[in-house]
N, C-alpha and C positions, 0 to 999 in steps of 0.2 A: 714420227715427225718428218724423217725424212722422202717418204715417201708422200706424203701430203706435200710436201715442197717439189718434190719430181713433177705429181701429178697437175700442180696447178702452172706450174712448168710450162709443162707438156700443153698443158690447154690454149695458155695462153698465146704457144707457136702460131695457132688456127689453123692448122693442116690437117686436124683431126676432129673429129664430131663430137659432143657429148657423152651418146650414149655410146660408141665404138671408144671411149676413153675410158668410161666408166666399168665396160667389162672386160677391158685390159688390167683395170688394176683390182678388181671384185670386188665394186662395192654398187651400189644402188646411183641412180641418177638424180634423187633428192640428195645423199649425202655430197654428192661432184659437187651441186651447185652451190652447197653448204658450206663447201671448202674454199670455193671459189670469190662467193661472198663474202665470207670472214678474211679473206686475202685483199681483198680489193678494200674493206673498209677498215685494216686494224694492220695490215703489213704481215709480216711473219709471224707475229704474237697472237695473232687471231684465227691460228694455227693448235696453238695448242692447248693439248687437252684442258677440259673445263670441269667443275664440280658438278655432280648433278645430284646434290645435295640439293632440298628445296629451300624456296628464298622464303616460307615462312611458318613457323610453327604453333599451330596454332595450339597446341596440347605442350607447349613448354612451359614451365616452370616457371614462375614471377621471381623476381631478383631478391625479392621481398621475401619470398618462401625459403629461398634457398641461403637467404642471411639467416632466418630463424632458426634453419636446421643445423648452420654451421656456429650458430651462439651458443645455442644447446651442446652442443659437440664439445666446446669452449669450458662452459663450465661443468661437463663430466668427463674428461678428457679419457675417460677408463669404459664408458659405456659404447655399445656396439648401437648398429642403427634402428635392432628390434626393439631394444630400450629406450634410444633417443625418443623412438614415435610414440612407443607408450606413453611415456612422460609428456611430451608433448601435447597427448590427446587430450590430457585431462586437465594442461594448463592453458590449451586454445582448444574447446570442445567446437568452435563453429569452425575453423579452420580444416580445410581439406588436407589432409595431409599426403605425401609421397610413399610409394611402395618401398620395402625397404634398402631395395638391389638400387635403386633411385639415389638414397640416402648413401648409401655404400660408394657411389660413383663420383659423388659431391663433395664427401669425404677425401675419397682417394685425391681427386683432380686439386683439390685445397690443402693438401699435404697436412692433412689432418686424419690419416685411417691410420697411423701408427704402422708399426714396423709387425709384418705376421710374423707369427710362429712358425718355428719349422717343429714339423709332425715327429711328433717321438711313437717310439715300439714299444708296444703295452700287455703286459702277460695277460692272460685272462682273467675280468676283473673277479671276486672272491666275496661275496653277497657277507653282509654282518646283522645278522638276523637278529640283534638286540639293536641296534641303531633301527634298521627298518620296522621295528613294532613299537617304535615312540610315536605315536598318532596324534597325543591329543597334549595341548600346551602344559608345559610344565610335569611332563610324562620322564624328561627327562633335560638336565641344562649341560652342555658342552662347555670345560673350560681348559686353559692352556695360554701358557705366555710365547706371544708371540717373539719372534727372535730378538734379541736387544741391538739398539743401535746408539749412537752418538747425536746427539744435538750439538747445535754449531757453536754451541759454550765447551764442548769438550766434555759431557755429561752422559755417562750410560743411561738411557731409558729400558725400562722393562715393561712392555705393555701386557697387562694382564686382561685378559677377554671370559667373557659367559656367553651363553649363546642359547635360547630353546631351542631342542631339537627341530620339534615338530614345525613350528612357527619360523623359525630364523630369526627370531627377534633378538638381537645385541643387547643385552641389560646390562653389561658395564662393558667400559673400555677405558682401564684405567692405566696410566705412568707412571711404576714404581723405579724405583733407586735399586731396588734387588728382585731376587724369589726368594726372601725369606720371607717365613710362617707368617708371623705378627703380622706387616702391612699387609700380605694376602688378607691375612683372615679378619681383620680391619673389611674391606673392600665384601668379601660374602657373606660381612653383617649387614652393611648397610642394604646390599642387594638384596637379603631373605626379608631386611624390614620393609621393604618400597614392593617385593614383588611375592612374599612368601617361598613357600619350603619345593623344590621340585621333591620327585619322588626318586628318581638315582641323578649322581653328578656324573657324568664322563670323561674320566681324564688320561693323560698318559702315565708313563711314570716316571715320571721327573720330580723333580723340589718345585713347592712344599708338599706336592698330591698324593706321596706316596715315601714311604723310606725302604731302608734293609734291614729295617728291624724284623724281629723274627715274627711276628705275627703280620706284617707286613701293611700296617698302618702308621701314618704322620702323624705329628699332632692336628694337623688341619681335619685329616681324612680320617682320625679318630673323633673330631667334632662332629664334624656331618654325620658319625653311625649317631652320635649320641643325639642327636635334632631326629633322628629318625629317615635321614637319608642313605638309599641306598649307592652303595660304593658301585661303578661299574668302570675298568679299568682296560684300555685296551692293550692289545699284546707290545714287549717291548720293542721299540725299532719298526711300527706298524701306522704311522700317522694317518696312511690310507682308511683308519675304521673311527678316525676324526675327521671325515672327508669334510663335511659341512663348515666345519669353523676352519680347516686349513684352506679353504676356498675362500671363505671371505678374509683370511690372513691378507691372500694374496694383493683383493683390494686394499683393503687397511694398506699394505706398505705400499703399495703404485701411487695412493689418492692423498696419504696423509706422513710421508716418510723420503719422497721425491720431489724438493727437498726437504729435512728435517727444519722443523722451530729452534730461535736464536737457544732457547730453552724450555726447562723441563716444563714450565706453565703455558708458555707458547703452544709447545707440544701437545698439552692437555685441552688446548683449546681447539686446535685442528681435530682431535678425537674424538671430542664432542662434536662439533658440525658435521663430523662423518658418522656419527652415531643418529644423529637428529636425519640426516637425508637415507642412510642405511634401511631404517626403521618407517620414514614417513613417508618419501618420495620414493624411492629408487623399488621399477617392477623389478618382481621376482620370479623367475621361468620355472624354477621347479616349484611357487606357489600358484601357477593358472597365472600371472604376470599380477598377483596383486601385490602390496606390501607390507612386510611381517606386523607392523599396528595394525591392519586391519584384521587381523586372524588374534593376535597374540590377547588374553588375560590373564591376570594375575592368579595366583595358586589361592586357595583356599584354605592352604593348609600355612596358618601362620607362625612366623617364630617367637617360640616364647622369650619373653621377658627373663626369665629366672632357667636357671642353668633346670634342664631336664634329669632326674632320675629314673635309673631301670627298676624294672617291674618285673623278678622273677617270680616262677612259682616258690609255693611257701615249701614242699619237698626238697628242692635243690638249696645247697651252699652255698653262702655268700663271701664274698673276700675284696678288700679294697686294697690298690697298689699303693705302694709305700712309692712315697718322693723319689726314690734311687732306681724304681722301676719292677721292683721286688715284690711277692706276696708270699705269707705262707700257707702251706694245705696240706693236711695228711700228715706231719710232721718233715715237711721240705719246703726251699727256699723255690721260687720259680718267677724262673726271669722275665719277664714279661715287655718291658721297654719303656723306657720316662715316658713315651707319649702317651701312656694311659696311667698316667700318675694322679691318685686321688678318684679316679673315677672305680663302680664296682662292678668284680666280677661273678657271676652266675657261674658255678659245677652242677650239672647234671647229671646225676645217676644212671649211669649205661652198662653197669656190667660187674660185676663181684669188681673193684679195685679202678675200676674203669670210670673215667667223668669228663662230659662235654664240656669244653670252658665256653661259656658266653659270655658276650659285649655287647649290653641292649640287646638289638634282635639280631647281630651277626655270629654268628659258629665263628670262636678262633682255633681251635683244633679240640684235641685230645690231653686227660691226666691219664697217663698208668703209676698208680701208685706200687703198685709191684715192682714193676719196673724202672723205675723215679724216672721217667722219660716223659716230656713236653709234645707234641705235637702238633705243629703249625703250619702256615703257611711257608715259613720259612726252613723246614723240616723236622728231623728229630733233635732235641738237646735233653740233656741229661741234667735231672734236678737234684740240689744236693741237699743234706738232711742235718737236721737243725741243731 
């Protein structure tokens, strides 16, 4: 600036020429007169510097477009902009829509991109080659209560979730009072009658999915053997081989828990609306961006009405647990665990003294009648005689 102020200075003396002005200060004789002009008609301020942004755009963006991008924004406040457009495509198909770095920019400048993540340090991740061969719906259904929180009546909630593997389809999402048995197993009647039997449940091992009983079944997860569902349980302390439903955990609490419902039935009602756009609107990236109704039906294999009975062979033994968790065989008491009270067990013939205990179609361990020794899941215990 100061030097544009020397030079038209300088000019205006008249002792000196143009073009001997012009390569005194190094610049061209169009820009001298440039400077010269903008002085004589704007004063000192027509001096300086100017935009050379252009005065019109013709490839910008209608005000119009970029209110619908930022409405959508609005009502998924948790969706990024590859999703925003998805969604969008298929509720304005004639509409042009924006590239998504577009969308990203619109975002930002409207204080609407939300706050990024800082990058975390990640081991190398550890492939779970029974999760990755669920292919086909109802192959296998993820469940797991998500963390419990307080509603603004002062009310624990416990949201209890399903999930197909294969699909991502949400089949319940419900608000319990606890993780006890009962209201769970309430919630994966009603879901086995509305959608049928998957073929394993996958859970961690928490209450009610799992106990320390010595064969290392619930009462829950001793029902699902007995409907003919396969138990598939991940390691303890491993939520990473629940990836699928601990990812949508994450929506669930940003979309339907920020903030919670006055209460528990409020609660149930924001669940449901996130259940309905989960399932029916919202693209899915690891399904090719469709959404889990469009992939997800129901199982085949129905739940029976009437409690199921096992079907051993007629060679093996039968034994049914007494109320207190007890059966006898060989002339010994063997402990077994209330939560297979009443239901019966299969001994299979393996060895002079030797017998497979079955439950349904699951191996609980080993009898050594020689040995009066049990063998389970939960190890060896020693049976005692009658």
């Amino acid at each position: 600036m100061d030097q544009k102020v020397r030079f038209v200075a300088r000019y205006r003396e008249g002792d000196v020429t143009m073009t001997a002005l012009c390569e005194a200060f190094g610049i061209s004789r169009e820009c001298g007169y440039k400077w010269v002009a903008r002085y004589e008609s704007e004063g000192v301020d027509g001096l300086k510097a100017r935009s050379r942004a252009p005065l019109t755009h013709p490839n910008a963006a209608s005000a119009a477009l970029v209110e619908l991008v930022l409405d959508a924004r609005r009502q998924h406040p948790t969706w990024g902009p590859r999703k925003l457009l998805l969604w969008l495509a298929k509720k304005r198909p004639r509409t042009a829509l924006p590239a998504a770095s577009s969308v990203a920019t619109w975002l930002k400048s409207h204080g609407l991109a939300g706050r990024a993540r800082r990058p975390k340090m990640h081991s190398a991740p550890t492939a779970t080659p029974a999760l990755a061969s669920y292919q086909a719906a109802n192959a296998c259904w993820s469940t797991d209560f998500k963390g419990q929180f307080r509603t603004r009546d002062g009310t624990y909630c416990y949201p209890l979730t399903m999930q197909d593997v294969a699909t991502r389809y949400l089949i319940r999402c419900q608000g319990l009072l606890s993780t006890a048995e009962a209201p769970a197993r309430a919630i994966f009647a009603s879901a086995f009658a509305e959608y049928g039997l998957p073929t394993f449940m996958r859970s961690d091992n928490g209450t009610p999915f799992s106990a320390t009983s010595f064969c290392g079944l619930s009462a829950l997860s001793a029902w699902w053997v007995s409907l003919g569902i396969g138990i598939d349980r991940i390691p303890p302390a491993s939520p990473q081989h629940n990836g699928r439903i601990e990812r949508m955990h994450r929506t669930l609490k940003a979309e339907t828990t920020r903030p919670s419902a006055q209460d528990l039935l409020g609660q149930q009602r924001k669940f449901n609306a996130f259940q309905r756009e989960y399932n029916d609107e919202r693209p899915h990236e690891g399904l090719d961006n469709a959404t889990p109704s469009s992939l997800y039906t129901a199982s085949p294999r129905r739940c029976p009405r009437i409690a199921p009975e096992p079907h051993y062979p007629e060679r093996w033994s039968q034994r049914t647990v007494n109320p207190n968790g007890t059966t006898s065989f060989a002339g010994h008491y063997l402990q077994m665990g209330k939560m297979l009270a009443g239901y019966r067990l299969g001994f299979e013939p393996v060895d002079d003294g030797l017998w497979a205990v079955h439950f349904f179609g699951r191996r609980l361990g080993e009898f050594d009648e020689l040995d009066a020794t049990l063998t389970c899941a939960g190890g060896v215990r020693e049976c005692t005689r009658h």
